[in-house]
N, CA, C and O atoms as a MOPAC input file, in Angstrom:
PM7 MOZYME 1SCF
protein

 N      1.11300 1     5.69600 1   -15.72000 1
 C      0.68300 1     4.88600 1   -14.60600 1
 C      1.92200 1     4.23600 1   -13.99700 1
 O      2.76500 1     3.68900 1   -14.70900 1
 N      2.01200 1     4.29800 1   -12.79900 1
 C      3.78100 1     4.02300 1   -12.05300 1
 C      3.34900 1     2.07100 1   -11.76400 1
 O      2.29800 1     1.58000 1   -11.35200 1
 N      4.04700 1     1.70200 1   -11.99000 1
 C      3.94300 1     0.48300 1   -11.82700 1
 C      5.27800 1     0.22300 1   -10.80500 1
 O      6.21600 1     1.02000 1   -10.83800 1
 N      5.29200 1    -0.76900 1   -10.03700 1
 C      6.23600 1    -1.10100 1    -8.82000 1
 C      5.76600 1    -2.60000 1    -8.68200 1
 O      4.67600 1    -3.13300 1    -8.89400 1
 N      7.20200 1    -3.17700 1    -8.17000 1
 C      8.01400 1    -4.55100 1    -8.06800 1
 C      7.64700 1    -4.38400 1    -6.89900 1
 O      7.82100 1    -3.33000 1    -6.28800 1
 N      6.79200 1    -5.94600 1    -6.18000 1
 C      6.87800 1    -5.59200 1    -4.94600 1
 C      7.69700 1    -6.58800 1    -4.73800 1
 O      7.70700 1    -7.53400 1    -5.52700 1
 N      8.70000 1    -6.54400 1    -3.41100 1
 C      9.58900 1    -7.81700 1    -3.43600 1
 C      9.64800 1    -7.99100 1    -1.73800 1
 O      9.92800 1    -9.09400 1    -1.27000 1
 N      9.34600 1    -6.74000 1    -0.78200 1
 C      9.10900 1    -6.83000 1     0.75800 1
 C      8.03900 1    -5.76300 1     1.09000 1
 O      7.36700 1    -5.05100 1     0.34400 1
 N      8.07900 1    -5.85500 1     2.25800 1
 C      6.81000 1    -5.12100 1     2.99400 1
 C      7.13900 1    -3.68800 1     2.83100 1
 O      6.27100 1    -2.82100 1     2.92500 1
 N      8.41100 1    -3.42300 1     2.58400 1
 C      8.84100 1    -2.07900 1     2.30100 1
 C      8.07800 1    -1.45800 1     1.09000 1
 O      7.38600 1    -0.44600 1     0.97600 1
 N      8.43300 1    -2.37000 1     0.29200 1
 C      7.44600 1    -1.57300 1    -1.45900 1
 C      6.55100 1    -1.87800 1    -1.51300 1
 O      6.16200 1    -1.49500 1    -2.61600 1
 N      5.25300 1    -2.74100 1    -0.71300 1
 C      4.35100 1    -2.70800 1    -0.29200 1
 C      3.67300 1    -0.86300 1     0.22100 1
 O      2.85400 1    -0.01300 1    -0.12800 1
 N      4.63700 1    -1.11400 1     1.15500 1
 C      4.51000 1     0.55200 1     2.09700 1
 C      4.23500 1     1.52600 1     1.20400 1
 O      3.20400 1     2.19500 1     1.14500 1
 N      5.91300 1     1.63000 1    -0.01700 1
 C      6.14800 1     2.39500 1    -0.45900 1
 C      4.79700 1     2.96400 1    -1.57200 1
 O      4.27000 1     4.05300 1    -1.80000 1
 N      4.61400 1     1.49100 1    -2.09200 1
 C      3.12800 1     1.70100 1    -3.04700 1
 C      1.84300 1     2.20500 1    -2.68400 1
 O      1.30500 1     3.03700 1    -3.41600 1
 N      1.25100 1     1.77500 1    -1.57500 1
 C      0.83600 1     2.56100 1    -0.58600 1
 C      0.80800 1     3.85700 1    -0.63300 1
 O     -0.08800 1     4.48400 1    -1.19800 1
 N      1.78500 1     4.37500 1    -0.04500 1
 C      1.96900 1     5.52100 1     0.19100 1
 C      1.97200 1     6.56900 1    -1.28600 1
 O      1.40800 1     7.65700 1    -1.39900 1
 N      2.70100 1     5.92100 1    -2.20700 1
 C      2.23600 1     6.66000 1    -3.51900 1
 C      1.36700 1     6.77600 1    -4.11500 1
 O      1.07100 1     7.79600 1    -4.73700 1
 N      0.52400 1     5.39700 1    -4.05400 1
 C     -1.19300 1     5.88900 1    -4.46900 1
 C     -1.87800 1     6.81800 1    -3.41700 1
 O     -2.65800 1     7.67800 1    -3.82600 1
 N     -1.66400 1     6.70700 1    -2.28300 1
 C     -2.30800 1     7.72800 1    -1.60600 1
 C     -2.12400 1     9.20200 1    -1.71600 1
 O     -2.96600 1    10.06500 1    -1.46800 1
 N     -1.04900 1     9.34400 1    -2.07400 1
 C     -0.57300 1    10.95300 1    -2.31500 1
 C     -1.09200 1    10.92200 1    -3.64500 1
 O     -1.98200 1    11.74400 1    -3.86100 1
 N     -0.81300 1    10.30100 1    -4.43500 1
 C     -1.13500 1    10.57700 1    -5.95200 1
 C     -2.73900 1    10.58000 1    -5.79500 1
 O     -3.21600 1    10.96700 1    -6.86100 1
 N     -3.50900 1    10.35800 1    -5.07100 1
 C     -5.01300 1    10.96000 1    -5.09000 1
 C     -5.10000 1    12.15100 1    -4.04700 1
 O     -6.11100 1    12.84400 1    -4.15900 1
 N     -4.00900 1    12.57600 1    -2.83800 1
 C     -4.13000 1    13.70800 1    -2.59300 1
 C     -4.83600 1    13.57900 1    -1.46500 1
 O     -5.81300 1    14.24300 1    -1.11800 1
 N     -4.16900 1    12.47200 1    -0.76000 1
 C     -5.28900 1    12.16700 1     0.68300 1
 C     -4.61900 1    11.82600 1     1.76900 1
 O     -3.51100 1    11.33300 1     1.55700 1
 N     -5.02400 1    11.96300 1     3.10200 1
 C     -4.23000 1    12.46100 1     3.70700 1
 C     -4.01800 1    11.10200 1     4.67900 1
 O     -4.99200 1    10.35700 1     4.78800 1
 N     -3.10000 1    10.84500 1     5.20400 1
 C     -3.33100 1     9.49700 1     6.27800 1
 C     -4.50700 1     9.08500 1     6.75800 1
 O     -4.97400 1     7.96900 1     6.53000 1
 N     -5.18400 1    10.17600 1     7.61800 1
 C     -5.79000 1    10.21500 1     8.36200 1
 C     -7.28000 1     9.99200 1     7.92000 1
 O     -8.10400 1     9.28700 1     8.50200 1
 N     -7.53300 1    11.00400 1     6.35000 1
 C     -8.93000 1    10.71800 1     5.45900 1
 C     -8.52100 1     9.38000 1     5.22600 1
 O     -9.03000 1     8.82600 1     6.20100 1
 N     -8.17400 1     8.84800 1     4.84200 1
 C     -7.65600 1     7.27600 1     4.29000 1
 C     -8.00900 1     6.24000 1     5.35700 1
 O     -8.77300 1     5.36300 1     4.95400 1
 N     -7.64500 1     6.15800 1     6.54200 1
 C     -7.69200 1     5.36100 1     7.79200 1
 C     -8.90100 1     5.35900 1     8.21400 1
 O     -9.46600 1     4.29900 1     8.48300 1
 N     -9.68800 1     6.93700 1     8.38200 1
 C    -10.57400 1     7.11700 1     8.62600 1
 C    -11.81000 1     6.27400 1     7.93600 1
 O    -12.67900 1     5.67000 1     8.56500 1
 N    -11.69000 1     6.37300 1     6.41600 1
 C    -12.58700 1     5.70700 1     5.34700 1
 C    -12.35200 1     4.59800 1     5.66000 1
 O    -13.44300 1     4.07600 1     5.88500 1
 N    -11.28800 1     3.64600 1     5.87300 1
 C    -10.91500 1     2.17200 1     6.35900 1
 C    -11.60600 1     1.75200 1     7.41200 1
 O    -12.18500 1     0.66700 1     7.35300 1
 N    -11.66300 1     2.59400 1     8.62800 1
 C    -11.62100 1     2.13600 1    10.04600 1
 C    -10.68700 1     1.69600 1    10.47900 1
 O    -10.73500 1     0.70000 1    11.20000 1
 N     -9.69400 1     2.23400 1    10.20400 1
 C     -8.26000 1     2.13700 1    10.88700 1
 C     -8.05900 1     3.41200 1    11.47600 1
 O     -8.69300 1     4.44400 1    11.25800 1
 N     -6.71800 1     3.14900 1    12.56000 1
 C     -6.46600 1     4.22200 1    13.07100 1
 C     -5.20800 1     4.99300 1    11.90500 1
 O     -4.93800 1     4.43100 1    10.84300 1
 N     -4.60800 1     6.19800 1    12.28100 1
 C     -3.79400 1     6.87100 1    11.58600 1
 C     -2.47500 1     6.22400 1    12.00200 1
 O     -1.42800 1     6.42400 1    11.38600 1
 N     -2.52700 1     5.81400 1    12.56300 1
 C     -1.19200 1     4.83900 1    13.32600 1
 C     -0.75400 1     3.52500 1    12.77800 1
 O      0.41300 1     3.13800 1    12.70800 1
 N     -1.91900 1     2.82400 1    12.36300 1
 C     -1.92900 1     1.36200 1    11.21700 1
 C     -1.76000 1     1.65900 1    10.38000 1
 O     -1.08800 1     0.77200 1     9.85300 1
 N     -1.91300 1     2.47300 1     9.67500 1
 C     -1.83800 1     2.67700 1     8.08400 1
 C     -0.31700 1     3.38500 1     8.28100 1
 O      0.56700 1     2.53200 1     8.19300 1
 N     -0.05500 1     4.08800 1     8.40800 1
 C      1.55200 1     4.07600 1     9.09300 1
 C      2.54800 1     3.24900 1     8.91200 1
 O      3.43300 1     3.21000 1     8.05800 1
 N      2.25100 1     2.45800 1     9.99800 1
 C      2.63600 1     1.12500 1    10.19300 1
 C      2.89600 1     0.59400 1     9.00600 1
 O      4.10200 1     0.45900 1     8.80200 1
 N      2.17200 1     0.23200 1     8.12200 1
 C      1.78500 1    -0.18500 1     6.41300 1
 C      2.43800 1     0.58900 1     5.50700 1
 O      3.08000 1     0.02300 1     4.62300 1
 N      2.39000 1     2.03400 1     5.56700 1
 C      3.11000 1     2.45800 1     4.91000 1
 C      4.69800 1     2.57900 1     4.89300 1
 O      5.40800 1     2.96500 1     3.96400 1
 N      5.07900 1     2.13800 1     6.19600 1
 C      6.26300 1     2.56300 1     6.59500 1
 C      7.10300 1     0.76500 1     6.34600 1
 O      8.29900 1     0.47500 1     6.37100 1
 N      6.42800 1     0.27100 1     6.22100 1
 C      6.11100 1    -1.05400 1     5.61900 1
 C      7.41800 1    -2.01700 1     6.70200 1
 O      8.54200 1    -2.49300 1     6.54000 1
 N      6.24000 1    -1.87300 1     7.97700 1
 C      7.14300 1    -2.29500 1     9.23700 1
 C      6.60700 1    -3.93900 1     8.82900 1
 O      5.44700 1    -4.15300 1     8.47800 1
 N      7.49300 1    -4.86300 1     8.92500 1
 C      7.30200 1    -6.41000 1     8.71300 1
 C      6.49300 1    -6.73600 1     9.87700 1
 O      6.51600 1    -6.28100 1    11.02000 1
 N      5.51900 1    -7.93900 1     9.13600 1
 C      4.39500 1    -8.54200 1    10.53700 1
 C      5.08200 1    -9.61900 1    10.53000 1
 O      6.12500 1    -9.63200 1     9.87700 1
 N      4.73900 1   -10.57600 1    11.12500 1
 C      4.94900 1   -11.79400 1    10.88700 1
 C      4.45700 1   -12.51700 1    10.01800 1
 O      5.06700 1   -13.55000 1     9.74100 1
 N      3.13000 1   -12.18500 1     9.27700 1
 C      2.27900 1   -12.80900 1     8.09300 1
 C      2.82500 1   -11.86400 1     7.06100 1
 O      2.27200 1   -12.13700 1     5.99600 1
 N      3.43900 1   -11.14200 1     6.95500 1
 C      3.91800 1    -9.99500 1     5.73400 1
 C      5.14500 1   -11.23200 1     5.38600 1
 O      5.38700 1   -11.93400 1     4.40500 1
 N      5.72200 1   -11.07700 1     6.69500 1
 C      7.04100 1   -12.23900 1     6.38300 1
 C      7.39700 1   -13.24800 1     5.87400 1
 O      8.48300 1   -13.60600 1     5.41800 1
 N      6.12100 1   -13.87500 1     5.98900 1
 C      5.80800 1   -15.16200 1     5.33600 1
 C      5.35900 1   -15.26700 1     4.35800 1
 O      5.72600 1   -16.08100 1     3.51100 1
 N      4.53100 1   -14.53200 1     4.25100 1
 C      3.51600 1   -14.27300 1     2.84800 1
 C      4.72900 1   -14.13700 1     1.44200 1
 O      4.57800 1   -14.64200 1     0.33000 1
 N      5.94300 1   -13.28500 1     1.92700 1
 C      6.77000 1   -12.58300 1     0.77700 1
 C      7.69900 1   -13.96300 1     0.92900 1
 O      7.59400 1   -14.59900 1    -0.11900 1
 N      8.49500 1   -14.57700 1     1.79700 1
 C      8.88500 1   -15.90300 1     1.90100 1
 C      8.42300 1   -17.00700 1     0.67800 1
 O      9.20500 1   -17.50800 1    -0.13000 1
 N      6.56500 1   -17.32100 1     0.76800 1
 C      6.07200 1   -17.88800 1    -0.01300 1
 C      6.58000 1   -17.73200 1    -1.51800 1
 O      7.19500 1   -18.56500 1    -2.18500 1
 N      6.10600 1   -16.27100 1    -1.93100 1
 C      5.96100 1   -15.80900 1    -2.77100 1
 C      7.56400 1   -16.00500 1    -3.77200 1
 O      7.68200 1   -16.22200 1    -4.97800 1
 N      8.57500 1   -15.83600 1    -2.76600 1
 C      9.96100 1   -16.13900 1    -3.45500 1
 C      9.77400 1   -17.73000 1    -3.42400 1
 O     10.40500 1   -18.22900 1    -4.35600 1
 N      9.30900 1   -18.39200 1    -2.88400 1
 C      9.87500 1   -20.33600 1    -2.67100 1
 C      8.72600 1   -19.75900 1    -4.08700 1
 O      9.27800 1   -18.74300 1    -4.51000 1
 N      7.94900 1   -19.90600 1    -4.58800 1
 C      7.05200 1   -20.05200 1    -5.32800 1
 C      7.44900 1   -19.33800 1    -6.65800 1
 O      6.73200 1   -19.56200 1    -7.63300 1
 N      8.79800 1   -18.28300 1    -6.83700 1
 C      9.10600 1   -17.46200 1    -8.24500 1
 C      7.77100 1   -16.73600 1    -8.40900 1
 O      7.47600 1   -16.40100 1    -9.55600 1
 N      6.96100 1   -16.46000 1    -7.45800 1
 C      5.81000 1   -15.25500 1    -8.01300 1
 C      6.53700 1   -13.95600 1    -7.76000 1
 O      7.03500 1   -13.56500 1    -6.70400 1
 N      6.49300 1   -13.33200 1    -9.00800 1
 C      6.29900 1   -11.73900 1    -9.19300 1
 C      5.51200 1   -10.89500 1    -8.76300 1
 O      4.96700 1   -10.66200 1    -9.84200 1
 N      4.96300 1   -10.18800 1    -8.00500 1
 C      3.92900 1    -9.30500 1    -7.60900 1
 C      4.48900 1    -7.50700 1    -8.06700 1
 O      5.54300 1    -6.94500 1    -7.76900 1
 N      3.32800 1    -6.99900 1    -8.86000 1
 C      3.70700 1    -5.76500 1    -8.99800 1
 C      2.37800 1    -5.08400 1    -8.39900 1
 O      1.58200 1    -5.62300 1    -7.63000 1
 N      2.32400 1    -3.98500 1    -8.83700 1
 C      1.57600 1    -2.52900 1    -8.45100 1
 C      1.17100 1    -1.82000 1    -9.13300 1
 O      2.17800 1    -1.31100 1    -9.62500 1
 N      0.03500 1    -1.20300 1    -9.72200 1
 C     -0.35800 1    -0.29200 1   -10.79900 1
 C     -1.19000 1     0.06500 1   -10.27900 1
 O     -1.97400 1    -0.64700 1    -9.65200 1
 N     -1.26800 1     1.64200 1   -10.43200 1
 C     -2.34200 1     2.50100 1   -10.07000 1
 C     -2.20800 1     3.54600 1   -10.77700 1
 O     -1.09800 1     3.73000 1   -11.27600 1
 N     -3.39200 1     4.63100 1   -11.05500 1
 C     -3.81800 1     5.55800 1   -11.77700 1
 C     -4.50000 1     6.61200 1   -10.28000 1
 O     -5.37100 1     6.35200 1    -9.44900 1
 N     -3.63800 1     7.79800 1   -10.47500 1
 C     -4.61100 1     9.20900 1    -9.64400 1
 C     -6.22800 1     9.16000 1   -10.28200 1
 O     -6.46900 1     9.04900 1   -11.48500 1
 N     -6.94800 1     9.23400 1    -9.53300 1
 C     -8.27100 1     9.31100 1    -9.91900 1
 C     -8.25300 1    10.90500 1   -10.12000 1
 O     -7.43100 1    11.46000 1    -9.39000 1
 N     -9.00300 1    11.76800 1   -10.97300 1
 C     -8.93200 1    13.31400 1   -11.44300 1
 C     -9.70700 1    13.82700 1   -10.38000 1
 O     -9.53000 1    15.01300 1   -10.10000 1
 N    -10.65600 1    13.07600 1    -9.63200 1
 C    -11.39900 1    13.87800 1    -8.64900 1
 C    -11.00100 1    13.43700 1    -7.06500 1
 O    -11.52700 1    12.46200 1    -6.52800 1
 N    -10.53300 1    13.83500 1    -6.75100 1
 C    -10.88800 1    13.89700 1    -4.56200 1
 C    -11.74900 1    12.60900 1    -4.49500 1
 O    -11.27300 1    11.52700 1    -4.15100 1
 N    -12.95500 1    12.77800 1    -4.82000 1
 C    -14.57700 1    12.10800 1    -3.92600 1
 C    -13.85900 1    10.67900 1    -4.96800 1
 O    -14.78600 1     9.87100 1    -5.03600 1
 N    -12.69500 1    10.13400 1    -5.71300 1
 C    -13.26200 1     8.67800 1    -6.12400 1
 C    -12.68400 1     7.91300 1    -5.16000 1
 O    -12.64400 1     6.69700 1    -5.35300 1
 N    -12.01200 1     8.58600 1    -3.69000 1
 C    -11.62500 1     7.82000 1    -3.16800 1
 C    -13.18600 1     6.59100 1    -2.00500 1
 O    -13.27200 1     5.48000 1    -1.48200 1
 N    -13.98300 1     7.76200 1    -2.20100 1
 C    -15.21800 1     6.54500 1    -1.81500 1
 C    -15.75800 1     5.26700 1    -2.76700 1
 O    -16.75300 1     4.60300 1    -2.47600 1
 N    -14.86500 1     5.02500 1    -4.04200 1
 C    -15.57100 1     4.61300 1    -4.94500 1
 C    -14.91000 1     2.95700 1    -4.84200 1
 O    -15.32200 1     2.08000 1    -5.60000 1

């Protein structure tokens, strides 16, 4: 199970983007299931800074919180409805 340091909006993205491949799905199935466009999730993955991303990770250092990431590939396609 890959575990990841998140420390900016970048490894945010990056985590993102690795659980999504590691279940084998495609931007677009993903956004789609969200109600997002294929263009936001993008955005997210590519882990472009918002202004509340900015702050949020700001906090998080004035505060010494750690934030990590853990995820597991689900063995089937369909658990992404789950």
């Amino acid at each position: 199970m890959p575990t990841i340091e998140i420390r900016k909006p970048a490894d945010l993205g990056q985590a993102l983007r690795a659980a999504r491949e590691a279940r084998s799905v495609t931007q677009d199935e993903l956004a789609s299931s969200l109600g997002f466009s294929r263009y936001y999730l993008g955005e997210l993955e590519s882990g472009k800074p918002t202004t509340y991303a900015t702050r949020l990770f700001r906090v998080l250092r004035k505060l010494g919180v750690r934030v990590t990431v853990s995820f597991e590939a689900p063995v089937r396609r369909d658990m992404l409805d789950a």
